[in-house]
KEKE-3310 file (N, C-alpha, C; in steps of 0.2 Angstrom, whole numbers, plus 5000, padded with zeros to 4 digits):
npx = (4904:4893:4892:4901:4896:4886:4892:4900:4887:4881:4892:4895:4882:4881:4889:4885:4874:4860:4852:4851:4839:4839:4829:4828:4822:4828:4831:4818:4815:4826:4831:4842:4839:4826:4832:4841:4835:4828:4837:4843:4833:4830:4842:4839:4844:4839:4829:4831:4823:4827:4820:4824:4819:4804:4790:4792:4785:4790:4791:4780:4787:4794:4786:4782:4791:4804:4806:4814:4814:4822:4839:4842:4836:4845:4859:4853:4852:4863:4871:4867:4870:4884:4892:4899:4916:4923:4929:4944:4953:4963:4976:4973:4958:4960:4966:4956:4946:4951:4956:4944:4938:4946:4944:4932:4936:4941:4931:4927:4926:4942:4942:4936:4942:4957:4956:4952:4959:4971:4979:4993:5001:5017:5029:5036:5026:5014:5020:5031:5031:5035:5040:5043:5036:5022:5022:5023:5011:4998:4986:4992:4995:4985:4983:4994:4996:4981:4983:4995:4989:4978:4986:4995:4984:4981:4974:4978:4992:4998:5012:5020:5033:5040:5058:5061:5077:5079:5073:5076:5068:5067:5075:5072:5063:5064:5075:5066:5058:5067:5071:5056:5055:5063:5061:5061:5052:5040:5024:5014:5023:5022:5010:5012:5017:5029:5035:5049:5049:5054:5048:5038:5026:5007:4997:4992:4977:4969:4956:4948:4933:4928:4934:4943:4957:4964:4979:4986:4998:5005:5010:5021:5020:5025:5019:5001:4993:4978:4965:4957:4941:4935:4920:4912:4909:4912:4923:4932:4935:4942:4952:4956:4962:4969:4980:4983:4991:5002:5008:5013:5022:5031:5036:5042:5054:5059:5063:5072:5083:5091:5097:5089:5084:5068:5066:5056:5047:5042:5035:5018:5023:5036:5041:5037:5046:5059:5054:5056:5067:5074:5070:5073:5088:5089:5085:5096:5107:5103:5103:5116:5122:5119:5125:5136:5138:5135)
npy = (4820:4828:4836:4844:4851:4856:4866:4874:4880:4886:4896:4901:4910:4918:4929:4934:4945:4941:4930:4919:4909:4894:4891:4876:4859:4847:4855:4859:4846:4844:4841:4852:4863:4871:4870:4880:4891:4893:4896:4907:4916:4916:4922:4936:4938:4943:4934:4925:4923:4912:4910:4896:4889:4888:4887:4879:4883:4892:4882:4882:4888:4896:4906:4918:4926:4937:4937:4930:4930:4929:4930:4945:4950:4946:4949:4961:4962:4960:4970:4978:4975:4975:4987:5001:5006:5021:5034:5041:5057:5066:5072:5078:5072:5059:5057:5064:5054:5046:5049:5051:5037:5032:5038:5033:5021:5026:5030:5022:5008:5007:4993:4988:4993:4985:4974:4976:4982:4989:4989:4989:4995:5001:5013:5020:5025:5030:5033:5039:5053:5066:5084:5094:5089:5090:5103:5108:5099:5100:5092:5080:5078:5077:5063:5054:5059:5053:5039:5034:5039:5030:5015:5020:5018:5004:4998:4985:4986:4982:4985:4985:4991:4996:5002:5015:5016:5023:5037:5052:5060:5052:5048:5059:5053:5041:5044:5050:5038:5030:5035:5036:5023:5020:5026:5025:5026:5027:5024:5018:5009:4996:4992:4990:4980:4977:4973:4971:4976:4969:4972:4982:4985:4985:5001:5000:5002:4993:4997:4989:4980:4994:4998:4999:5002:5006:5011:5020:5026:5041:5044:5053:5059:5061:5051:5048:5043:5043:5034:5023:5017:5004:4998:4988:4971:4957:4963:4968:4958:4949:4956:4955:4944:4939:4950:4944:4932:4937:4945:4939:4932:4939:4946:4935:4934:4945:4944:4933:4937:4948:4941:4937:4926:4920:4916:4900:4901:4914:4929:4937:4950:4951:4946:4957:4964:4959:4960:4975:4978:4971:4978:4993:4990:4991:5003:5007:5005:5008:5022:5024:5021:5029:5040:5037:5039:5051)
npz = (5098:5099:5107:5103:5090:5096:5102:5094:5087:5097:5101:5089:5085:5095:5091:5083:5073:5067:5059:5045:5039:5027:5018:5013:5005:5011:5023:5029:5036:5045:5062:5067:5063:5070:5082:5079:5077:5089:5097:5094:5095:5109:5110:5107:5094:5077:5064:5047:5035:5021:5004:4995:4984:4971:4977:4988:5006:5020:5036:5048:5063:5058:5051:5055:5053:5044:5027:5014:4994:4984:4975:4975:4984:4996:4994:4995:5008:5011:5009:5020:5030:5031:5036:5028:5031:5041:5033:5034:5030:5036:5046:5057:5058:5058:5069:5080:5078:5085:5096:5102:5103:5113:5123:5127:5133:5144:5152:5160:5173:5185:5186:5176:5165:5167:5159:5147:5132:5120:5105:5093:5078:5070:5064:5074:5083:5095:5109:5106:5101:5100:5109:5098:5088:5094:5095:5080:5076:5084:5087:5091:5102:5111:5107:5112:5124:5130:5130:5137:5151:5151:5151:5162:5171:5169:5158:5147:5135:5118:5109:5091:5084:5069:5068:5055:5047:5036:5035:5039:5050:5061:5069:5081:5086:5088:5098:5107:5110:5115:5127:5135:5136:5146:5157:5174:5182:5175:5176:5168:5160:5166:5158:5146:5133:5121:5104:5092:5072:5058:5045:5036:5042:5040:5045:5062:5071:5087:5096:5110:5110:5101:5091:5075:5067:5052:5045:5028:5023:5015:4997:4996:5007:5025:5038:5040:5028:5022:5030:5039:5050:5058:5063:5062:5071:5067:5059:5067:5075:5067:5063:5076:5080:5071:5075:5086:5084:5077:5085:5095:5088:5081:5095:5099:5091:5093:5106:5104:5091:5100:5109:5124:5135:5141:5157:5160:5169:5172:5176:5169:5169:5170:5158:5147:5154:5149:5135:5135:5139:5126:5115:5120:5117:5105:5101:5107:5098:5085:5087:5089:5078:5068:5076:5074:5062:5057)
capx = (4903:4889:4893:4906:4892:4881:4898:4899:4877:4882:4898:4892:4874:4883:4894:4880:4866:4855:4853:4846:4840:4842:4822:4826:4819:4832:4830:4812:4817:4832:4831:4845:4836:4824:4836:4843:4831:4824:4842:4846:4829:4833:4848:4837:4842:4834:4830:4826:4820:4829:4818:4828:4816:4798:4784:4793:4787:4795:4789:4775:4790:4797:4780:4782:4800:4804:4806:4820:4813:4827:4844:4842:4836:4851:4862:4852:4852:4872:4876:4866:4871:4892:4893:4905:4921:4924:4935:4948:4959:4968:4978:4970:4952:4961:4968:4952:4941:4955:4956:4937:4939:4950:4942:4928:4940:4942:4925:4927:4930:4949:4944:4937:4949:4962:4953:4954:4966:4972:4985:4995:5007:5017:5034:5038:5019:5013:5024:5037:5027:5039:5035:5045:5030:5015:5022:5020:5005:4995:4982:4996:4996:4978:4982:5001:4994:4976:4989:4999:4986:4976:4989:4991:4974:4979:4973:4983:4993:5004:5015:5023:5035:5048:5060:5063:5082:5082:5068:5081:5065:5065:5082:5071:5057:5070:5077:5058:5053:5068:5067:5052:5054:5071:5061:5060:5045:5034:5019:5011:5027:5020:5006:5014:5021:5034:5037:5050:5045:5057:5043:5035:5019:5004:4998:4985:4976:4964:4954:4946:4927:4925:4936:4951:4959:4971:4983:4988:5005:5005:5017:5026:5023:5027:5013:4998:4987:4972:4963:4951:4940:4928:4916:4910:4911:4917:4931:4936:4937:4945:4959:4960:4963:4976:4985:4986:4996:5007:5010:5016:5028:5036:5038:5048:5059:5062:5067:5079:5087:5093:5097:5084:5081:5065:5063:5049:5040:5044:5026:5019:5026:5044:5041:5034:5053:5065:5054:5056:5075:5076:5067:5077:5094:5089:5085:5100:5109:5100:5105:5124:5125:5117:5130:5144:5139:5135)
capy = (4824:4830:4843:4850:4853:4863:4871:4878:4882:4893:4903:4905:4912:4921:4929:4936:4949:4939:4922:4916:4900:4893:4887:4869:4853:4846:4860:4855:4839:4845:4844:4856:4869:4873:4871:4885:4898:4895:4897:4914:4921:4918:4928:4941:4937:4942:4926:4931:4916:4915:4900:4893:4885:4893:4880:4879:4888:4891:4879:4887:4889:4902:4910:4924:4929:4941:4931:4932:4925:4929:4932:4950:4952:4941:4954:4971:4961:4958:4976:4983:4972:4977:4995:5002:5012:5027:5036:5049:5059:5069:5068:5078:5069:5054:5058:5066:5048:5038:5051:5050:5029:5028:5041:5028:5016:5032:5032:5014:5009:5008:4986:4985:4993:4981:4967:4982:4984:4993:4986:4995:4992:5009:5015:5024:5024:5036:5035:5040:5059:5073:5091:5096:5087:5093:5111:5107:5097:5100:5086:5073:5078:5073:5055:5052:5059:5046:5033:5036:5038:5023:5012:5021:5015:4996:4997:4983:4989:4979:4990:4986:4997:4996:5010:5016:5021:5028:5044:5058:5063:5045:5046:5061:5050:5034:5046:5051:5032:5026:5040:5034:5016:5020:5030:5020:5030:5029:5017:5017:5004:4989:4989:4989:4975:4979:4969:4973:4971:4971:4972:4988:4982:4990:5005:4996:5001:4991:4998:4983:4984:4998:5001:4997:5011:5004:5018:5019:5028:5044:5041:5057:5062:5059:5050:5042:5049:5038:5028:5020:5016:5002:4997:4980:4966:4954:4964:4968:4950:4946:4960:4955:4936:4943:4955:4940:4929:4940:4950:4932:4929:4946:4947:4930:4936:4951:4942:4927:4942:4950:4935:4935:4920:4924:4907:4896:4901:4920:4932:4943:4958:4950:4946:4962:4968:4957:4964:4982:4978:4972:4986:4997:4991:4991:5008:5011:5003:5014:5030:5024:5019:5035:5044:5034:5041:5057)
capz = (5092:5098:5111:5097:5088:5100:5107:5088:5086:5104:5099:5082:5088:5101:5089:5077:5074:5062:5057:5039:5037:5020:5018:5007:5006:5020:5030:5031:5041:5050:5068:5069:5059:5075:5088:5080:5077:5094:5104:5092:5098:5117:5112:5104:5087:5072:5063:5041:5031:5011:5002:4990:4978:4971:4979:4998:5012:5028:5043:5054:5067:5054:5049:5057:5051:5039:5023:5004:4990:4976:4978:4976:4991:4999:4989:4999:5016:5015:5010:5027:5038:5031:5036:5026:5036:5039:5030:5038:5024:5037:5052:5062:5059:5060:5078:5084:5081:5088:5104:5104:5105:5118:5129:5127:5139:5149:5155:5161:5179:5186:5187:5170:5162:5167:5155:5140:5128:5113:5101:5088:5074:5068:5062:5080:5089:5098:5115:5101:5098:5104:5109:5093:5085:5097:5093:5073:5075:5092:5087:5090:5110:5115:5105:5115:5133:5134:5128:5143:5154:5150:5152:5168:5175:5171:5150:5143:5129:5114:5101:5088:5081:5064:5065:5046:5047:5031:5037:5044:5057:5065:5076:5085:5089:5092:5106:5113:5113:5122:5134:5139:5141:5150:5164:5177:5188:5170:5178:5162:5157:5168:5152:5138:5130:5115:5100:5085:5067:5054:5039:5036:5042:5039:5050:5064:5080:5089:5105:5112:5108:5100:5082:5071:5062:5048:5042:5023:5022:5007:4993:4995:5013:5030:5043:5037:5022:5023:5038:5037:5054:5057:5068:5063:5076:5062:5055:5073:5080:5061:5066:5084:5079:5065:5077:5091:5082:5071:5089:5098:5081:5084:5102:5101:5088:5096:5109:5098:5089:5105:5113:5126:5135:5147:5161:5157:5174:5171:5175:5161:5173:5168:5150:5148:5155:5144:5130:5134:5138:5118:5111:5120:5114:5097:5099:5107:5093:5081:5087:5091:5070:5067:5076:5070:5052:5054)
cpx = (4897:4886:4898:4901:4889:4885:4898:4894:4882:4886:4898:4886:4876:4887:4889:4874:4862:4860:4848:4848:4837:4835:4826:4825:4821:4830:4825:4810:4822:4829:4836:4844:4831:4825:4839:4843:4830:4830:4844:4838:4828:4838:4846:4840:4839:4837:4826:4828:4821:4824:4820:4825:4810:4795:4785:4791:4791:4790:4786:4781:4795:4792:4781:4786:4800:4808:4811:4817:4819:4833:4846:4842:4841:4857:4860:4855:4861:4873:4873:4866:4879:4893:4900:4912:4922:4930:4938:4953:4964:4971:4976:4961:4955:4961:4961:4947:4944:4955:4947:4934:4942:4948:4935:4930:4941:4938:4922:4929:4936:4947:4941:4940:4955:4960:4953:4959:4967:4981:4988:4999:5008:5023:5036:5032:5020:5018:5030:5037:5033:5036:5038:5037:5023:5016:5021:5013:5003:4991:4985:4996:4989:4979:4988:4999:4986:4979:4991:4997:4982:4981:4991:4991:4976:4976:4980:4987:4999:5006:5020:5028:5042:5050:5063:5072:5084:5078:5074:5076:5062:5067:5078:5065:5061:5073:5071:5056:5058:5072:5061:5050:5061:5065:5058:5052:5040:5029:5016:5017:5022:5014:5007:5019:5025:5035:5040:5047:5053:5056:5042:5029:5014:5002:4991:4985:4970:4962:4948:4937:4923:4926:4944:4951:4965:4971:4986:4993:5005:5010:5023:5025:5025:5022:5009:4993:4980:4971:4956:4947:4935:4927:4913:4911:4916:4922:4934:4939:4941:4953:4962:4964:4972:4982:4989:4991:5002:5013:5015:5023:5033:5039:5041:5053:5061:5068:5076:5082:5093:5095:5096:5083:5077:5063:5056:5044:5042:5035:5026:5021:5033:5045:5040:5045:5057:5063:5056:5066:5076:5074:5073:5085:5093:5088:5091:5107:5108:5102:5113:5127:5124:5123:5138:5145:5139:5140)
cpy = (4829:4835:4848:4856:4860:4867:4878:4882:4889:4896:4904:4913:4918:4928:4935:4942:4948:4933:4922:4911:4900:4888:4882:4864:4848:4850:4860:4851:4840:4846:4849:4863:4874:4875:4878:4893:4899:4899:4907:4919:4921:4920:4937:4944:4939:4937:4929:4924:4918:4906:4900:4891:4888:4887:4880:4884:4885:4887:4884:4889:4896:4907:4916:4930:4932:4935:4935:4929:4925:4931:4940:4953:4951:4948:4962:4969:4960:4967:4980:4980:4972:4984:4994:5007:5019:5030:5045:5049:5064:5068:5067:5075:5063:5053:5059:5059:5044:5042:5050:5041:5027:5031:5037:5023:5020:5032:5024:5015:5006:4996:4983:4987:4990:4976:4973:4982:4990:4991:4990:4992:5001:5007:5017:5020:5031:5038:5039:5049:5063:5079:5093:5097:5091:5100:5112:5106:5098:5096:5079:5073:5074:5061:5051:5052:5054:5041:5028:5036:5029:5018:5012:5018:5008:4994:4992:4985:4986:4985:4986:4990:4994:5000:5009:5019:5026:5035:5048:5059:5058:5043:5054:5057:5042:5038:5046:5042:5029:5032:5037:5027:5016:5023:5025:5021:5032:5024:5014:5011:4999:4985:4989:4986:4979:4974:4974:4970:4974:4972:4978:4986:4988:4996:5004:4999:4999:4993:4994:4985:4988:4998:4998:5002:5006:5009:5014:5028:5034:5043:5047:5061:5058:5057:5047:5044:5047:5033:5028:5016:5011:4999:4991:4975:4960:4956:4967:4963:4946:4950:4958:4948:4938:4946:4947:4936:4933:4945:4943:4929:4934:4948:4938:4932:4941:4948:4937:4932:4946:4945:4935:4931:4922:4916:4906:4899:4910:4922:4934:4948:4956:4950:4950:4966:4967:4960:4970:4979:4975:4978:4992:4997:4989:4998:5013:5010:5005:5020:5029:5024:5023:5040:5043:5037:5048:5062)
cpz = (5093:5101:5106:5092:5087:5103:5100:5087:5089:5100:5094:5083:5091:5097:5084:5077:5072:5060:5052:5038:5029:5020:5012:5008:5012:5024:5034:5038:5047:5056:5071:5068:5067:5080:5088:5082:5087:5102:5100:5095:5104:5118:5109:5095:5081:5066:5054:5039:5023:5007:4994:4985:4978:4972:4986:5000:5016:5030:5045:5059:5064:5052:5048:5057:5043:5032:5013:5002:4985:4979:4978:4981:4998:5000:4996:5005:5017:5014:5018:5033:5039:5031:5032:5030:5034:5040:5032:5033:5029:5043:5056:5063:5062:5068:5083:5085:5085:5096:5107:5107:5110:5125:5130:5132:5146:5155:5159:5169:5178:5185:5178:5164:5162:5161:5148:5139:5122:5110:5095:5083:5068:5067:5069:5084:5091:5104:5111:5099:5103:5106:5103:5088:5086:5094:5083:5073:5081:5093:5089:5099:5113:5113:5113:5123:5134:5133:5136:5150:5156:5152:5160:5173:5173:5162:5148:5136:5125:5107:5096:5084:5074:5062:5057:5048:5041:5030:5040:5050:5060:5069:5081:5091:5093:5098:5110:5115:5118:5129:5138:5142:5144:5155:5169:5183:5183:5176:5173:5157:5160:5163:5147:5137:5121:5110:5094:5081:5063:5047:5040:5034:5042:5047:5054:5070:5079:5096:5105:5112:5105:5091:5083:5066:5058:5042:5034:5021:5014:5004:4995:5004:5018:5033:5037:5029:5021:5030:5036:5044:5053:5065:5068:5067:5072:5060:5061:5077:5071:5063:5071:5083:5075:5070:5082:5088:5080:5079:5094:5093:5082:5090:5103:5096:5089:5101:5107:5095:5094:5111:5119:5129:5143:5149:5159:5164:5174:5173:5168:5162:5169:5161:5147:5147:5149:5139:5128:5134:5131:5113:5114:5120:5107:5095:5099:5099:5086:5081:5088:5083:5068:5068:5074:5062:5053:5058)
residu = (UNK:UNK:UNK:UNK:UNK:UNK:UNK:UNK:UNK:UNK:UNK:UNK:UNK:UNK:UNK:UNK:UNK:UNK:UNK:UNK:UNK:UNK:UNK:UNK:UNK:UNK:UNK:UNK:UNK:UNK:UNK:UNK:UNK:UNK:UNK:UNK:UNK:UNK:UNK:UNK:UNK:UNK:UNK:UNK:UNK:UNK:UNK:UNK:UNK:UNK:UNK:UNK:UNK:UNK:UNK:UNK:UNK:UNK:UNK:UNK:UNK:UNK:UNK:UNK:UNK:UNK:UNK:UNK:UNK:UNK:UNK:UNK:UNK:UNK:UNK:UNK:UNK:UNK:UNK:UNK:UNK:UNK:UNK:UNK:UNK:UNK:UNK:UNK:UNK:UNK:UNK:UNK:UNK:UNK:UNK:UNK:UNK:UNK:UNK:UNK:UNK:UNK:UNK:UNK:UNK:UNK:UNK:UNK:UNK:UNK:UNK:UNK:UNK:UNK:UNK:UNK:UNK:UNK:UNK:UNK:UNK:UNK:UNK:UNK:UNK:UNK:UNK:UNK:UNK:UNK:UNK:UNK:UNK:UNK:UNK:UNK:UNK:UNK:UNK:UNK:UNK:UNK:UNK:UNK:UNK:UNK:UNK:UNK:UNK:UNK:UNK:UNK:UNK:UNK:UNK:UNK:UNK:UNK:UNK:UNK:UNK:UNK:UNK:UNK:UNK:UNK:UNK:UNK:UNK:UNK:UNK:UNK:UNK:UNK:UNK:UNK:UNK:UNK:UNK:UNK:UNK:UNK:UNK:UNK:UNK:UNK:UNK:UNK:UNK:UNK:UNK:UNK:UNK:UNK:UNK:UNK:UNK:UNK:UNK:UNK:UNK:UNK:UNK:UNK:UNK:UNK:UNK:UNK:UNK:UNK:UNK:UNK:UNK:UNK:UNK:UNK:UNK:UNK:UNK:UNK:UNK:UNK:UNK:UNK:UNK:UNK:UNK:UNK:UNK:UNK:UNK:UNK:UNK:UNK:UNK:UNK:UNK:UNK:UNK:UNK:UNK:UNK:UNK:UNK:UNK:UNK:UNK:UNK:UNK:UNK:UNK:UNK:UNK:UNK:UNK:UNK:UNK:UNK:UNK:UNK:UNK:UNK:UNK:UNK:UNK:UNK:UNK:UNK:UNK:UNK:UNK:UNK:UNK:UNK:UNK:UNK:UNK:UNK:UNK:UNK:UNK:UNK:UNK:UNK:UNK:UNK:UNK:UNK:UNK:UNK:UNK:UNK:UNK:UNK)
# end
């Protein structure tokens, strides 16, 4: 029990940029109260003392720590320590911090890149951007080509995509994306894992230590009409935890839809393939029902 404990202290501690201790009458006494402080300050920590009751001070071991008396002050300290996001109203802002984020991976060596990711969850996705498009919109080409790059260089990369069939400008982007997981001399395929959805999930990317953009869809247009980027360490390890599973749920049901069956000793290079081979007959079977109607 007691190493579970201390397993928790640490990855908590580790995890944090400020610790408050909760000055009350146990707290006092607790032998775990100083263990704490003393390990969050050999992580560099700042350590802020709330006393809960009028009469207690803090322990000498606390003295010299910035100190709440009321909940008011509980109240300031939580709004500056939860930046708020920031918010992109257009596509091309959107695009420009998201190209600015990932040229942040860019700047990486070729071996730590390999342990970097970026995750997504869209209607198409980016590999999906045609020149049609770039020629409409040009701010779409800088997002589609460090994508493509990165991946590349060894950036692990998981997408998401649920084609809308009932958009008419979705069967151009359904031909560009599987164009490109058909090419067999892309190399930027070896990193990119595929999952279908068949929801209309919200619109997510996560590039791995840095930011999370979640897209909010305009009533009357096309693409996204609100994003909202955050930089918080918390609501990026709440997103990444959130993505891993939902991304694990998807990518087996992709596979059992498509009946798929990948061997138990398969790599992740292989797993990787059967996935694209379902994505890509769902694409094909997309544009074959298309042409069958129109």
């Amino acid at each position: 029990m007691g190493k579970d404990v201390l397993y928790e202290i640490h990855e908590g501690l580790r995890q944090a940029t400020h610790l408050v201790i909760l000055i009350t009458r146990a707290a006092s006494k607790s032998q775990w109260v100083p263990y704490e402080v003393g390990y969050a300050r050999a992580l560099g920590i700042e350590v802020i003392s709330y006393i809960t009751e009028s009469g207690l001070k803090a322990p000498p071991f606390l003295a010299s720590n910035n100190s709440i008396t009321n909940p008011v002050g509980i109240d300031k300290l939580i709004q500056q320590l939860t930046p708020l996001p920031q918010v992109l109203t257009s596509p091309e802002a959107r695009t420009a911090a998201i190209v600015a984020d990932l040229q942040r991976l860019e700047s990486l060596s070729s071996e730590a890149l390999k342990s970097s990711y970026v995750w997504s969850i869209a209607t198409m996705g980016s590999f999906s951007i045609t020149e049609h498009d770039i020629v409409k919109d040009p701010y779409l080409q800088p997002e589609r080509d460090t994508l493509i790059k990165l991946a590349g260089r060894g950036c692990q990369m998981q997408c998401v995509i649920s084609p809308e069939t009932r958009m008419s400008w979705i069967f151009d982007r359904v031909r560009a994306l599987k164009s490109f997981i058909g090419n067999e001399e892309e190399p930027a395929l070896e990193n990119i894992t595929w999952a279908l959805s068949q929801r209309d999930e919200s619109n997510l990317l996560i590039v791995s230590g840095v930011s999370c953009f979640l897209g909010f869809k305009g009533a009357h247009t096309r693409g996204i009409g609100v994003t909202l980027r955050f930089t918080d360490p918390a609501m990026l390890k709440s997103q990444q935890d959130m993505y891993k599973q939902l991304f694990e749920d998807l990518a087996s049901q992709t596979l059992s839809k498509h009946n798929i069956q990948v061997p138990s000793d398969a790599t992740p290079s292989e797993r990787r393939g059967y996935l694209r081979m379902a994505v890509k007959e769902c694409l094909t079977n997309l544009l074959d029902e298309h042409d069958r109607g129109s």
